[in-house]
Gaussian input, Z-matrix of N, CA and C with variables (Angstrom, degrees):
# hf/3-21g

backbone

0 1
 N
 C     1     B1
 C     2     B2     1     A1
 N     3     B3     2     A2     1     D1
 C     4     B4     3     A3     2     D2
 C     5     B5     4     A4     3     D3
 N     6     B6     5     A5     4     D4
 C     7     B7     6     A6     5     D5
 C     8     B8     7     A7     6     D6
 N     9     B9     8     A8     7     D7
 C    10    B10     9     A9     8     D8
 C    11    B11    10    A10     9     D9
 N    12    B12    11    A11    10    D10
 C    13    B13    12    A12    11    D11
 C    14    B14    13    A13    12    D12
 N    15    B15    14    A14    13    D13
 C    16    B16    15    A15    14    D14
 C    17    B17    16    A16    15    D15
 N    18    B18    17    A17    16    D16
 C    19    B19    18    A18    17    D17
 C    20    B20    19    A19    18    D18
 N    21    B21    20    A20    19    D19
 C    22    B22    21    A21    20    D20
 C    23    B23    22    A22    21    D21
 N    24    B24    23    A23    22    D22
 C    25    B25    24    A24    23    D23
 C    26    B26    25    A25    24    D24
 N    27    B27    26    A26    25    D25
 C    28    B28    27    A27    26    D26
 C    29    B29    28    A28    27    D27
 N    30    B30    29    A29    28    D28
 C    31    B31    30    A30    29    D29
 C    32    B32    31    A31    30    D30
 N    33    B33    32    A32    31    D31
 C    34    B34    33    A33    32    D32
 C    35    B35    34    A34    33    D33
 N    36    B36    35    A35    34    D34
 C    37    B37    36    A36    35    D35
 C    38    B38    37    A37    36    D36
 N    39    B39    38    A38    37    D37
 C    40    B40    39    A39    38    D38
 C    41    B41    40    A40    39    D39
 N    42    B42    41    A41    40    D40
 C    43    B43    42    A42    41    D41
 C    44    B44    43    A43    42    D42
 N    45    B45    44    A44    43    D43
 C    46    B46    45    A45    44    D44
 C    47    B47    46    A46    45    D45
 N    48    B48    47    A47    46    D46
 C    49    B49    48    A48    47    D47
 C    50    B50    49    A49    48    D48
 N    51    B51    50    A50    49    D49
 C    52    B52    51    A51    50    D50
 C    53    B53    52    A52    51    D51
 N    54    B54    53    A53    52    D52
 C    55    B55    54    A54    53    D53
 C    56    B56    55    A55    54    D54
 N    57    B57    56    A56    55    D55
 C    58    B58    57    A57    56    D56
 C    59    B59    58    A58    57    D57
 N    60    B60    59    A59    58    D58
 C    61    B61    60    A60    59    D59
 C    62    B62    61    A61    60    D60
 N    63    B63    62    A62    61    D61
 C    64    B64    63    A63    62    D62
 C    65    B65    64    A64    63    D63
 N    66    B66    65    A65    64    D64
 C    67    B67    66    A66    65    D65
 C    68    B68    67    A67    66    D66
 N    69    B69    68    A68    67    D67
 C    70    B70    69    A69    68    D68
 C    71    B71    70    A70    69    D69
 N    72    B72    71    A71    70    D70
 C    73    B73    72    A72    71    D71
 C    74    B74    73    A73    72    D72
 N    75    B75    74    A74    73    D73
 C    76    B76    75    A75    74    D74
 C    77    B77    76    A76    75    D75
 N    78    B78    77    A77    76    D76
 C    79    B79    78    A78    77    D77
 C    80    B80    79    A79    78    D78
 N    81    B81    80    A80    79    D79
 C    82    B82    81    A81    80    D80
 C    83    B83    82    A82    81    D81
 N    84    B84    83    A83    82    D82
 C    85    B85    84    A84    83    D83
 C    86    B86    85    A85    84    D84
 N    87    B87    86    A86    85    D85
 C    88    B88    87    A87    86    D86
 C    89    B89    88    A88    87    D87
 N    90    B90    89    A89    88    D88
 C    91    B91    90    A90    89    D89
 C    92    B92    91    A91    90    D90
 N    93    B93    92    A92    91    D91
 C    94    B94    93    A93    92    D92
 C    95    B95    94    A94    93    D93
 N    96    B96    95    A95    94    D94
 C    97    B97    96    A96    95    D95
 C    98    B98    97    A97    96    D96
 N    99    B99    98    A98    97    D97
 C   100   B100    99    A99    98    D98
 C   101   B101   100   A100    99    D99
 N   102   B102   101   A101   100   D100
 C   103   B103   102   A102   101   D101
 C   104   B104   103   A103   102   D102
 N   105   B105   104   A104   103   D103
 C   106   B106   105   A105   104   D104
 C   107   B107   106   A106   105   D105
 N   108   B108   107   A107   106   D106
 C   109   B109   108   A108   107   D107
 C   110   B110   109   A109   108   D108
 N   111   B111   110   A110   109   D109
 C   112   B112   111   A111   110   D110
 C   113   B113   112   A112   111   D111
 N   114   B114   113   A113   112   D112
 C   115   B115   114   A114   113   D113
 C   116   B116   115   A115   114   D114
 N   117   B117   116   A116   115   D115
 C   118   B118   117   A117   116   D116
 C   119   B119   118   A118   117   D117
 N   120   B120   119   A119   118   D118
 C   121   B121   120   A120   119   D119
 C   122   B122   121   A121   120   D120
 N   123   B123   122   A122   121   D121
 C   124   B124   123   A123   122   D122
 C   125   B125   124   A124   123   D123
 N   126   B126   125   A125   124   D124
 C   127   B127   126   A126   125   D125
 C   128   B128   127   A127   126   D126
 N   129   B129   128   A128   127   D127
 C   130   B130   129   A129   128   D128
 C   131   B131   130   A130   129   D129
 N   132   B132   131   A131   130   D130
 C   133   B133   132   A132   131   D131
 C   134   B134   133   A133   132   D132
 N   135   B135   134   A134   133   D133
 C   136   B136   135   A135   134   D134
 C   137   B137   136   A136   135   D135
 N   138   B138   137   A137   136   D136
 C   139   B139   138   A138   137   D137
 C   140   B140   139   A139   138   D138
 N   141   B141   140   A140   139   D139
 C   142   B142   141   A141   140   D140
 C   143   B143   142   A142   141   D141
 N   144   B144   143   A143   142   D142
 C   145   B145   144   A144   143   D143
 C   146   B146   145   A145   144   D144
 N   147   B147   146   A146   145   D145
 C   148   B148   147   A147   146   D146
 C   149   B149   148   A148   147   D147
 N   150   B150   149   A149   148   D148
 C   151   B151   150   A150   149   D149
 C   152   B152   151   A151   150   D150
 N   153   B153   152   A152   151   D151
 C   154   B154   153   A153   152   D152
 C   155   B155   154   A154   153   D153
 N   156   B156   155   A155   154   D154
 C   157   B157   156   A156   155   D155
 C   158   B158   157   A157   156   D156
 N   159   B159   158   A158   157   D157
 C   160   B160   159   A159   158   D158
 C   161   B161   160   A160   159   D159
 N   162   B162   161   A161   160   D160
 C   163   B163   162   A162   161   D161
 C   164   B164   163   A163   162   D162
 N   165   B165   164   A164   163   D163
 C   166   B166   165   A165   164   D164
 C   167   B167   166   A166   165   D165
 N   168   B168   167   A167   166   D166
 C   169   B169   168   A168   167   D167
 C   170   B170   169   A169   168   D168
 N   171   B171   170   A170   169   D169
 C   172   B172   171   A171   170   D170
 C   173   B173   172   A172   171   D171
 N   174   B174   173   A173   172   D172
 C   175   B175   174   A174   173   D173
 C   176   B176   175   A175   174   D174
 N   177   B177   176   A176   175   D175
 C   178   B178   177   A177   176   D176
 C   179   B179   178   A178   177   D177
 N   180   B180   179   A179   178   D178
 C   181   B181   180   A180   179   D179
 C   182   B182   181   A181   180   D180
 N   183   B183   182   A182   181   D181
 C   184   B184   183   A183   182   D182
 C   185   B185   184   A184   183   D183
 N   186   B186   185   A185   184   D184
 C   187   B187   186   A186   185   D185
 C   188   B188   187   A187   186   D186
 N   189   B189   188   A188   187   D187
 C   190   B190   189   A189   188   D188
 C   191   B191   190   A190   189   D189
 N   192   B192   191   A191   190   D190
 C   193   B193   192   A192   191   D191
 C   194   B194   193   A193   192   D192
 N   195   B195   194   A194   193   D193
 C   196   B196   195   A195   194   D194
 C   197   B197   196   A196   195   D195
 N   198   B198   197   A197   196   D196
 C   199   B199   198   A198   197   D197
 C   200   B200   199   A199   198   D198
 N   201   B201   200   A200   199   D199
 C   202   B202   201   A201   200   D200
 C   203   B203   202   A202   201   D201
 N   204   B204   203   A203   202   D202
 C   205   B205   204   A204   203   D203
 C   206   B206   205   A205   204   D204
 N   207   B207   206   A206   205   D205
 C   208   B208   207   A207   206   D206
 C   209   B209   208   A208   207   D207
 N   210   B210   209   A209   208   D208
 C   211   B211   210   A210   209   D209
 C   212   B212   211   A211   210   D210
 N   213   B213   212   A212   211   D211
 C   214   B214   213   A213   212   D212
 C   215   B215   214   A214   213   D213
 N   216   B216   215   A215   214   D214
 C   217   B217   216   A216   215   D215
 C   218   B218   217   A217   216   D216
 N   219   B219   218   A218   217   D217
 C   220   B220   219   A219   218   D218
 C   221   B221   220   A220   219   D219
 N   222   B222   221   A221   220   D220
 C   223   B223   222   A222   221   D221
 C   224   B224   223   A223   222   D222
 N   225   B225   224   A224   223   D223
 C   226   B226   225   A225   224   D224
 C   227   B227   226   A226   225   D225
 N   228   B228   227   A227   226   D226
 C   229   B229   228   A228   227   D227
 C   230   B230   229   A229   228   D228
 N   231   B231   230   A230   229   D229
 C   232   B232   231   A231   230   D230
 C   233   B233   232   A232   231   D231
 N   234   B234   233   A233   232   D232
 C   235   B235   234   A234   233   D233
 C   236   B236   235   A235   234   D234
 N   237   B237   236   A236   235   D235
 C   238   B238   237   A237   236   D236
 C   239   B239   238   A238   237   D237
 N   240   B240   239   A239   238   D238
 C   241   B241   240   A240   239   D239
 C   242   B242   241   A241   240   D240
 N   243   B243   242   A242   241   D241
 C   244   B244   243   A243   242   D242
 C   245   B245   244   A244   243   D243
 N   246   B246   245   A245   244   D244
 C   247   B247   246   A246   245   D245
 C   248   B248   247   A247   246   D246
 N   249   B249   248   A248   247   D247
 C   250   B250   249   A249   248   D248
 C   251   B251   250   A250   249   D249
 N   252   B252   251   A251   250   D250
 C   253   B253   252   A252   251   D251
 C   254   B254   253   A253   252   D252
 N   255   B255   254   A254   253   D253
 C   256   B256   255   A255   254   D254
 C   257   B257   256   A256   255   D255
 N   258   B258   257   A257   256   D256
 C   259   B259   258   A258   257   D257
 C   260   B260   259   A259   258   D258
 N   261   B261   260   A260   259   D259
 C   262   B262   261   A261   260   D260
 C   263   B263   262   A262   261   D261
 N   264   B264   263   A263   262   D262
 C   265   B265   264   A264   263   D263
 C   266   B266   265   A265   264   D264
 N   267   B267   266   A266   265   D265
 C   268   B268   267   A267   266   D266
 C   269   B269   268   A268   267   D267
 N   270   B270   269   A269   268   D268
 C   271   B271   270   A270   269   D269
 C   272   B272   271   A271   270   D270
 N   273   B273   272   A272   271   D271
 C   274   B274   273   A273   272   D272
 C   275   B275   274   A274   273   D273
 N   276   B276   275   A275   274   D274
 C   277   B277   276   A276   275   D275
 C   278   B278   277   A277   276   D276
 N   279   B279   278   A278   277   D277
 C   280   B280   279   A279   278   D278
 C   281   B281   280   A280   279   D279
 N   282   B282   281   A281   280   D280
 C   283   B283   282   A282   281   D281
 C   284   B284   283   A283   282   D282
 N   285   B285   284   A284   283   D283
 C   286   B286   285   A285   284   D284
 C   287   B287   286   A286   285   D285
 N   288   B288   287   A287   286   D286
 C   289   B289   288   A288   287   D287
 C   290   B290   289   A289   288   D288
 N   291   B291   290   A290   289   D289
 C   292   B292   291   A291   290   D290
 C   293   B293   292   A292   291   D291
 N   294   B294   293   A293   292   D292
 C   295   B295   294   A294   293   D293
 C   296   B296   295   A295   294   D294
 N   297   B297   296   A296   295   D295
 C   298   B298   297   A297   296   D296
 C   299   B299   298   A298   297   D297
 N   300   B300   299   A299   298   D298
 C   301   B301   300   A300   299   D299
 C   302   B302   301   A301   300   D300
 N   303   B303   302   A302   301   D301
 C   304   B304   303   A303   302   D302
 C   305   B305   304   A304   303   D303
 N   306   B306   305   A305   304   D304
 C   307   B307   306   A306   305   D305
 C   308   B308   307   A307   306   D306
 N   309   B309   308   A308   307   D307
 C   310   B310   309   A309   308   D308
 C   311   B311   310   A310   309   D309
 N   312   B312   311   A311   310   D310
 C   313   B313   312   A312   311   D311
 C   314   B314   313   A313   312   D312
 N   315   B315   314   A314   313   D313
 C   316   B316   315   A315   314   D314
 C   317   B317   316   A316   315   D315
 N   318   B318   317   A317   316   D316
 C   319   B319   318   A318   317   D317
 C   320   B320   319   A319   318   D318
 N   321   B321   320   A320   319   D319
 C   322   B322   321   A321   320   D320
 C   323   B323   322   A322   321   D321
 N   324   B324   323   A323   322   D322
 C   325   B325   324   A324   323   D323
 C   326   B326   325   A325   324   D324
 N   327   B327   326   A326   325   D325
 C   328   B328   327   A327   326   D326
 C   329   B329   328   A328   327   D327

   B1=1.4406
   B2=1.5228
   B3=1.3231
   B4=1.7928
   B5=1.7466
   B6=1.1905
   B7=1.6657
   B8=1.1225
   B9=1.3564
   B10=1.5190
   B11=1.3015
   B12=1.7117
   B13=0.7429
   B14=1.5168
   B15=1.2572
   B16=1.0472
   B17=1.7024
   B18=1.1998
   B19=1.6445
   B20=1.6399
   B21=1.3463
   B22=2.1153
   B23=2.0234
   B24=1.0080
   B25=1.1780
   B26=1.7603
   B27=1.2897
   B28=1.8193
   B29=1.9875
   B30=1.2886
   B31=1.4884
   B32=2.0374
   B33=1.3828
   B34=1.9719
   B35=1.4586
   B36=1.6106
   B37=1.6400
   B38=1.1541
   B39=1.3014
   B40=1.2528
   B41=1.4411
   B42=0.7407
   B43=1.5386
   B44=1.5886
   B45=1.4022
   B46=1.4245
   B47=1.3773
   B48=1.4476
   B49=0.9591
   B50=1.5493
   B51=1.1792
   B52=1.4264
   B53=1.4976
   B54=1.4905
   B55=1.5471
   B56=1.8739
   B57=1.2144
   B58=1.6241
   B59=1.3909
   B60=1.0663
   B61=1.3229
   B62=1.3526
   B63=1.5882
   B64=1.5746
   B65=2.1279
   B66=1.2677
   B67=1.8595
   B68=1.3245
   B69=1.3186
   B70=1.2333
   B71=1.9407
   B72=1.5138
   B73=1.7460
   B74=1.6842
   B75=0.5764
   B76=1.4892
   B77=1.6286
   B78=1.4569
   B79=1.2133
   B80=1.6402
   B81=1.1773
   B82=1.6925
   B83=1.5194
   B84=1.9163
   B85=1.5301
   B86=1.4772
   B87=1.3897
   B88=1.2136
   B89=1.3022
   B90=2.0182
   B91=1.5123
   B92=1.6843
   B93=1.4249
   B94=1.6593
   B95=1.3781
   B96=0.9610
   B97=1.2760
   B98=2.3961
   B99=1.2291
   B100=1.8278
   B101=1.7706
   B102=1.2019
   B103=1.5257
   B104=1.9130
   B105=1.2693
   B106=1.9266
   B107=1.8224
   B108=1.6284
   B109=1.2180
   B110=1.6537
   B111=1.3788
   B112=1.5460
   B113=1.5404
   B114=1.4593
   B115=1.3869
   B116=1.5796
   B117=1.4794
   B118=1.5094
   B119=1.4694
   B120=1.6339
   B121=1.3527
   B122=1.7656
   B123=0.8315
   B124=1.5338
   B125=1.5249
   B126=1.1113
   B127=1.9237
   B128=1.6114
   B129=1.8834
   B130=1.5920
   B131=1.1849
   B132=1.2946
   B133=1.3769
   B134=1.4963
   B135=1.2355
   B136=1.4438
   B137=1.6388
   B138=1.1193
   B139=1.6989
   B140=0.8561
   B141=1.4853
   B142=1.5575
   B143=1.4898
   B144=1.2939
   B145=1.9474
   B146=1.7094
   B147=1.5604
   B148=1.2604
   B149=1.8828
   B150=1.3896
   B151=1.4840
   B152=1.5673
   B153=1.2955
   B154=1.2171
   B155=1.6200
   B156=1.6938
   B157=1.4114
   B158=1.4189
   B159=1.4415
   B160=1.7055
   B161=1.3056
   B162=1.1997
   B163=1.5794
   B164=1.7237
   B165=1.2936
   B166=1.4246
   B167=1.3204
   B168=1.5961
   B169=1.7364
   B170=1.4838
   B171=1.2620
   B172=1.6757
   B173=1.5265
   B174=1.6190
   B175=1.4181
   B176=1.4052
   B177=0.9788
   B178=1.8276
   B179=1.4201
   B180=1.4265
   B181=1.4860
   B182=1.8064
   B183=1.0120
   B184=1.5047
   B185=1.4068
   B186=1.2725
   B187=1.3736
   B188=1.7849
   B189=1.2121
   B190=1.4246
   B191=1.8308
   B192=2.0934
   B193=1.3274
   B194=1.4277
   B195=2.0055
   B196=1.5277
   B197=1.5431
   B198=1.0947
   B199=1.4510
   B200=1.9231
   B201=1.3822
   B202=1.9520
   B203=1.8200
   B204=1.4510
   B205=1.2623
   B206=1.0378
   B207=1.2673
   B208=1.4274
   B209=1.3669
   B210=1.8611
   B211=1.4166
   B212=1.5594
   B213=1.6805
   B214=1.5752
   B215=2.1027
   B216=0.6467
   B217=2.1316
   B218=1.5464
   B219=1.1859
   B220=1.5299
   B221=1.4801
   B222=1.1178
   B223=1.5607
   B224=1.4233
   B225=1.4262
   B226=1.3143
   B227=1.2912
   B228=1.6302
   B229=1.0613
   B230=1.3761
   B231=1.5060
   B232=1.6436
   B233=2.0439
   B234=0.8035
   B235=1.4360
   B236=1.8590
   B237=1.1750
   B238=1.6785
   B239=1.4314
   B240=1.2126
   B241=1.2486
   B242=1.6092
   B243=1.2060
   B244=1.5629
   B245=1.5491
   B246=1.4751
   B247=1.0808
   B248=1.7084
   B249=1.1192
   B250=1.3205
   B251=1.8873
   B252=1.1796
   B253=1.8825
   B254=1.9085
   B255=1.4876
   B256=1.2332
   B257=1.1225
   B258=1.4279
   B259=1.3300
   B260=1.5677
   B261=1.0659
   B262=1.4538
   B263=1.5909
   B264=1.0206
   B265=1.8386
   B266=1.5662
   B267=1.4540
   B268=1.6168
   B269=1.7317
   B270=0.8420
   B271=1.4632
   B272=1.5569
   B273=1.1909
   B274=0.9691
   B275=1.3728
   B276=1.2361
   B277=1.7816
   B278=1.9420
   B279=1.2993
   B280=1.3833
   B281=1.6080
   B282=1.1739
   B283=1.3069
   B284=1.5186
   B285=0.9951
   B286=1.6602
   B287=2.0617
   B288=1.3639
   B289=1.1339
   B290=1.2988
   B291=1.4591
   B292=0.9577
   B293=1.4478
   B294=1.2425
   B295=1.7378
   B296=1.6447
   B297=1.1448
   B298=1.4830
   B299=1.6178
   B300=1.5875
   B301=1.5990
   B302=1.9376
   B303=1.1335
   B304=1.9322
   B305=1.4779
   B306=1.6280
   B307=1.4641
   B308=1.3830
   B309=1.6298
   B310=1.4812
   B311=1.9549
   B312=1.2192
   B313=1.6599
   B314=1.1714
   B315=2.1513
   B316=1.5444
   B317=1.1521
   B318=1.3071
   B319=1.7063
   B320=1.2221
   B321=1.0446
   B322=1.6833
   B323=1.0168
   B324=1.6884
   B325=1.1842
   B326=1.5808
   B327=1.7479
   B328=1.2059
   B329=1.5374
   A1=109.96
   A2=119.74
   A3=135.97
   A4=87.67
   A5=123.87
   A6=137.28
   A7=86.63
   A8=112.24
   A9=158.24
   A10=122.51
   A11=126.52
   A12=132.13
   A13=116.61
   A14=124.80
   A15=114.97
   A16=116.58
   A17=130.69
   A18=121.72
   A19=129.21
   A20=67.62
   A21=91.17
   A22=83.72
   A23=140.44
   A24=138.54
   A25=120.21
   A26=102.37
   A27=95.48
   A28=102.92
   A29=102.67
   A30=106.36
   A31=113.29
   A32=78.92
   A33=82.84
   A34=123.94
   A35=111.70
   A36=118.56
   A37=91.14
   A38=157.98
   A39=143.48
   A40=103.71
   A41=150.85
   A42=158.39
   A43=95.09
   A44=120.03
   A45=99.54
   A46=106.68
   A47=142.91
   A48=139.40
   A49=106.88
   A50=133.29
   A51=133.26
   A52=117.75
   A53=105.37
   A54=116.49
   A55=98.50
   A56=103.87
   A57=107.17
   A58=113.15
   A59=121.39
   A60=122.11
   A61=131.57
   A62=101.93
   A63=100.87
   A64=122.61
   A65=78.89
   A66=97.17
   A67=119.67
   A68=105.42
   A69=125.68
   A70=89.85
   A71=109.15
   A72=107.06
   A73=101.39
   A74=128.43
   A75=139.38
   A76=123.69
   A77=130.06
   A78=110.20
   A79=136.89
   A80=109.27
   A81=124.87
   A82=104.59
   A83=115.76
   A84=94.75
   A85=123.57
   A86=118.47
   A87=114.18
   A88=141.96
   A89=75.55
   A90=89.74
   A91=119.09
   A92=109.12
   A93=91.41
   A94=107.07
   A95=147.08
   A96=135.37
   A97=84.92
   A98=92.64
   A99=93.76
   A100=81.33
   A101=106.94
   A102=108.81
   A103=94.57
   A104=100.96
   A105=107.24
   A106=89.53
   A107=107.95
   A108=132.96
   A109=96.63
   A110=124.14
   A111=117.14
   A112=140.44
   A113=103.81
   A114=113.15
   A115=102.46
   A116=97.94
   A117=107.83
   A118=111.41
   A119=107.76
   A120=126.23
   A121=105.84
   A122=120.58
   A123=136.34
   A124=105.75
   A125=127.45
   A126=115.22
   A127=79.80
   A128=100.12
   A129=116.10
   A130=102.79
   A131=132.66
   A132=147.71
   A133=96.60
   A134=120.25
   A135=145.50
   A136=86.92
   A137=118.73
   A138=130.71
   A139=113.21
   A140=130.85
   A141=127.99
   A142=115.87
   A143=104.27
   A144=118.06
   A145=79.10
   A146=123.70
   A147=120.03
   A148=101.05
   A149=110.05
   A150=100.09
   A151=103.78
   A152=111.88
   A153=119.66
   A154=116.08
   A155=94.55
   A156=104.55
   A157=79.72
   A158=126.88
   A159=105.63
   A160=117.44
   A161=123.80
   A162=155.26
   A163=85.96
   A164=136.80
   A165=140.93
   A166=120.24
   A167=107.84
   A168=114.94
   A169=101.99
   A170=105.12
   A171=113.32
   A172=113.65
   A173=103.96
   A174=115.44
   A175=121.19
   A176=108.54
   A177=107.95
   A178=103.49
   A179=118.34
   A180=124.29
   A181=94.40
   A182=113.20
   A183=134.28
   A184=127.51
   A185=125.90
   A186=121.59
   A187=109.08
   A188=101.70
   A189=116.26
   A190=118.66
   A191=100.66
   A192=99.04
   A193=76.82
   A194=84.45
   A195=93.98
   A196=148.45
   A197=144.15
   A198=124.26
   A199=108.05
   A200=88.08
   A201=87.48
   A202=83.36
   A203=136.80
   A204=145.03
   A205=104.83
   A206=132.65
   A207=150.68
   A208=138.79
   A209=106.72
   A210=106.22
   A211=149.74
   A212=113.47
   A213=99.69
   A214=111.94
   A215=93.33
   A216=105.15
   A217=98.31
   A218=112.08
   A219=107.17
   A220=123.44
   A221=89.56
   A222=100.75
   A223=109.24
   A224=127.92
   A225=137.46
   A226=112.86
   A227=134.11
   A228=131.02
   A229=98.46
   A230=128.27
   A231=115.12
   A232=106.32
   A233=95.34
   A234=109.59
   A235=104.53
   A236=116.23
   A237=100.64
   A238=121.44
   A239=127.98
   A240=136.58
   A241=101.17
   A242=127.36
   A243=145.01
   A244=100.49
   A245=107.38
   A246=133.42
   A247=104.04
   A248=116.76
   A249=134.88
   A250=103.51
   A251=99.19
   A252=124.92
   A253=81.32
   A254=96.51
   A255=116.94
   A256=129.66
   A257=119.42
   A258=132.13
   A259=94.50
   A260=112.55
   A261=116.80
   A262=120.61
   A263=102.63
   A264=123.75
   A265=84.10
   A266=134.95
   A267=96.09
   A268=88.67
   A269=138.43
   A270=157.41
   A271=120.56
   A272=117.59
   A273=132.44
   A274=142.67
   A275=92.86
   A276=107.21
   A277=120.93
   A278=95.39
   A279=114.31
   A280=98.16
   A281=124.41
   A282=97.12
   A283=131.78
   A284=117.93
   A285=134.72
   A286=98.58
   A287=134.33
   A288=149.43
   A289=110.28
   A290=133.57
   A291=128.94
   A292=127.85
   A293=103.09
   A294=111.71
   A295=112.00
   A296=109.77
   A297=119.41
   A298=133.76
   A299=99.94
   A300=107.27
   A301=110.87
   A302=106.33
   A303=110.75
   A304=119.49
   A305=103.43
   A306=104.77
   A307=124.55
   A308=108.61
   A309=117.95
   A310=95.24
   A311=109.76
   A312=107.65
   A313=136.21
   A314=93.38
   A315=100.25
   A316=125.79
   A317=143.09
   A318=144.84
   A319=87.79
   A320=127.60
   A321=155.68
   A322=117.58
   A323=110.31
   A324=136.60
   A325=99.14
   A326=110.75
   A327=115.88
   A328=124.06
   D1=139.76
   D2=-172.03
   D3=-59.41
   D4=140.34
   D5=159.41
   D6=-110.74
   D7=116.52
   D8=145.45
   D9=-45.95
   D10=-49.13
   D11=-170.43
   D12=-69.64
   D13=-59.30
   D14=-178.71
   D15=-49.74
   D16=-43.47
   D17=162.65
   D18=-44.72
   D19=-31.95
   D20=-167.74
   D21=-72.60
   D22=-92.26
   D23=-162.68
   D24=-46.29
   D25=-37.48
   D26=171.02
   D27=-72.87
   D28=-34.01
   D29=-173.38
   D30=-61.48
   D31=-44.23
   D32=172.62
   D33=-76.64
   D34=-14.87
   D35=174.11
   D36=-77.08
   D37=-65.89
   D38=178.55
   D39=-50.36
   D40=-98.33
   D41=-161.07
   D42=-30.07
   D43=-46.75
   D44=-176.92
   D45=-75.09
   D46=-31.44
   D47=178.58
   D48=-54.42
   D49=-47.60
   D50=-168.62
   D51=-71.86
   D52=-8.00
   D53=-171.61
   D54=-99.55
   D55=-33.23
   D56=175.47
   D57=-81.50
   D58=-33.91
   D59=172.15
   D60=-69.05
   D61=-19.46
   D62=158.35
   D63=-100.60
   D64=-5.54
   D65=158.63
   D66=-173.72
   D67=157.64
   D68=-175.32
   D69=-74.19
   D70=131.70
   D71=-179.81
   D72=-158.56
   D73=178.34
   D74=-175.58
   D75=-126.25
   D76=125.30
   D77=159.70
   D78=62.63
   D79=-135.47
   D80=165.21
   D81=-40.15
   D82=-57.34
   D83=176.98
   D84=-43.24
   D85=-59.82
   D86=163.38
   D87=15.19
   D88=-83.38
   D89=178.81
   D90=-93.91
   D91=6.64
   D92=154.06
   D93=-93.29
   D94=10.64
   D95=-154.10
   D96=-108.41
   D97=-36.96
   D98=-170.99
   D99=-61.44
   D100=-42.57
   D101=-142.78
   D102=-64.86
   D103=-32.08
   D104=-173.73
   D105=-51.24
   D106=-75.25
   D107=-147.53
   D108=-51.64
   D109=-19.94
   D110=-148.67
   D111=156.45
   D112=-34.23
   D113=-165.09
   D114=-109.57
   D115=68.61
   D116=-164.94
   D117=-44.55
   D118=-35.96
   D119=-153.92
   D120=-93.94
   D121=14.80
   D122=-171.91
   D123=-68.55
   D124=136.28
   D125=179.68
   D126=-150.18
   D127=154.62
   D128=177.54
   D129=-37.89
   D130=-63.33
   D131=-153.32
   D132=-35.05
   D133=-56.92
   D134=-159.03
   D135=-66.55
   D136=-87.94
   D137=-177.32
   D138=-29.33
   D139=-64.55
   D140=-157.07
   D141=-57.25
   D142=-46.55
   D143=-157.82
   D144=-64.17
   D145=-62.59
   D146=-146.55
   D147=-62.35
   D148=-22.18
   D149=-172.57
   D150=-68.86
   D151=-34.29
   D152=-171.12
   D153=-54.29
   D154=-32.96
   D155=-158.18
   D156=-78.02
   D157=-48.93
   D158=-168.03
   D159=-52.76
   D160=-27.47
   D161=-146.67
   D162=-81.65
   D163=-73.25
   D164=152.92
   D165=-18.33
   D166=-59.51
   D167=-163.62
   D168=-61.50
   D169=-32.65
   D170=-173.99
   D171=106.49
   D172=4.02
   D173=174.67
   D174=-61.52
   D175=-38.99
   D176=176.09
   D177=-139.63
   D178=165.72
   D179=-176.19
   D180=-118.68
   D181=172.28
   D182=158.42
   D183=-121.77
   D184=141.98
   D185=155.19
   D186=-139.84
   D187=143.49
   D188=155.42
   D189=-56.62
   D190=132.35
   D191=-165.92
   D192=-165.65
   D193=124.56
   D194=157.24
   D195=-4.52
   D196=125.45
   D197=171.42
   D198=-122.81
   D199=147.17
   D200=-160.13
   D201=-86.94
   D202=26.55
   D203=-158.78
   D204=-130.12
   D205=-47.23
   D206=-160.56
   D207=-176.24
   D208=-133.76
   D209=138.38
   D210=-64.80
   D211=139.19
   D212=-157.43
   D213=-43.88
   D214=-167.10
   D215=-175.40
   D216=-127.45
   D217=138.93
   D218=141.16
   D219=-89.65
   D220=128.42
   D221=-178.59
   D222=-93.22
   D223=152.12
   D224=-175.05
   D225=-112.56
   D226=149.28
   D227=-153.23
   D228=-157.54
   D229=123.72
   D230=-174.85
   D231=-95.99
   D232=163.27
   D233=-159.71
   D234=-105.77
   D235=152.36
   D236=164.80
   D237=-44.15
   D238=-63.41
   D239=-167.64
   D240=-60.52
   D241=-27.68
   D242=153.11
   D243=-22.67
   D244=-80.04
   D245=-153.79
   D246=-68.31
   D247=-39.27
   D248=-173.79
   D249=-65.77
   D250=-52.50
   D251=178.27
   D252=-39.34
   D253=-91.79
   D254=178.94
   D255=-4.15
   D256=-60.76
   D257=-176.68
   D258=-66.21
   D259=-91.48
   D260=158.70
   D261=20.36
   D262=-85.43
   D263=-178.44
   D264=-59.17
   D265=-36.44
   D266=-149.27
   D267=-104.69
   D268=7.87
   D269=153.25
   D270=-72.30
   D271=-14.54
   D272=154.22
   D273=-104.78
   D274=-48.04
   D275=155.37
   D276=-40.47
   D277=-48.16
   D278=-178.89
   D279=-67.06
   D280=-58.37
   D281=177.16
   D282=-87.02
   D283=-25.31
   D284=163.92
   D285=-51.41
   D286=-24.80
   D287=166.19
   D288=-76.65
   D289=-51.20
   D290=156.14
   D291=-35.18
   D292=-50.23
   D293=-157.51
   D294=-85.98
   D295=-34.44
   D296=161.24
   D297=-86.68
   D298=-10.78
   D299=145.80
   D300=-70.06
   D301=-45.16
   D302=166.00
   D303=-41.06
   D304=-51.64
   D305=-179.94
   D306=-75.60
   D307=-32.91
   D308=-163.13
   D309=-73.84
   D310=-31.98
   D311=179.70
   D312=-94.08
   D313=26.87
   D314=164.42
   D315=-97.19
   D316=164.06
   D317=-142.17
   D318=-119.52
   D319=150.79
   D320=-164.96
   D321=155.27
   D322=-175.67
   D323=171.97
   D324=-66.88
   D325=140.35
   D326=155.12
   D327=-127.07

C-alpha cells in the first residue's frame, strides 16, 4: 500500500510556508485555511509538530499576540531563508508536477 505520509508532510511544509508568506496567521488558521483549499483530512496533530519543525529550520519565527477571543495566539512569521525554501519547493513542485502528470497519463497495462 502507497505511504502517504511521507509526501503529505514535505507537501504541507511548503504549503504552510506559502500560507505565511502571504500573512502573518497563527495555528488553527492555518489549518482551516489547508482544510478550505483541500486537505480535508488535516487535524492539529498534523500542523503543530510541522510548524515547529519550520520554527527549528529557521523558516519562520513566532511571536505571542493578543487575541480579541481569548488567550494570546502565536502568530507565525516567515523568515528570509523562509522565503528562499519557498521559492525553491514551488520551483520544484511545478516541475516534479509536471512530470508525473506525463507519467500518470500513460496507457498500459494495469
Amino acid at each position: 500500500m502507497f505511504d502517504k505520509s511521507q509526501l503529505m508532510r514535505g507537501t504541507l511544509e511548503g504549503c504552510i510556508l506559502k500560507i505565511i508568506n502571504l500573512e502573518v496567521t497563527y495555528g488553527y488558521e492555518i489549518m482551516e485555511k489547508l482544510k478550505n483549499y483541500g486537505f480535508e483530512d488535516i487535524q492539529e496533530g498534523t500542523i503543530y509538530p510541522l510548524l515547529v519543525r519550520l520554527e527549528k529550520k529557521g523558516l519562520i519565527f513566532a511571536e505571542f499576540r493578543p487575541s480579541p477571543l481569548g488567550p494570546s495566539r502565536k502568530y507565525y512569521f516567515i523568515t528570509k531563508d523562509g522565503i528562499e525554501t519557498l521559492s525553491s519547493f514551488e520551483a520544484y513542485w511545478n516541475s516534479l508536477s509536471n512530470t508525473v502528470k506525463k507519467i500518470i497519463s500513460l496507457e498500459g497495462k494495469q
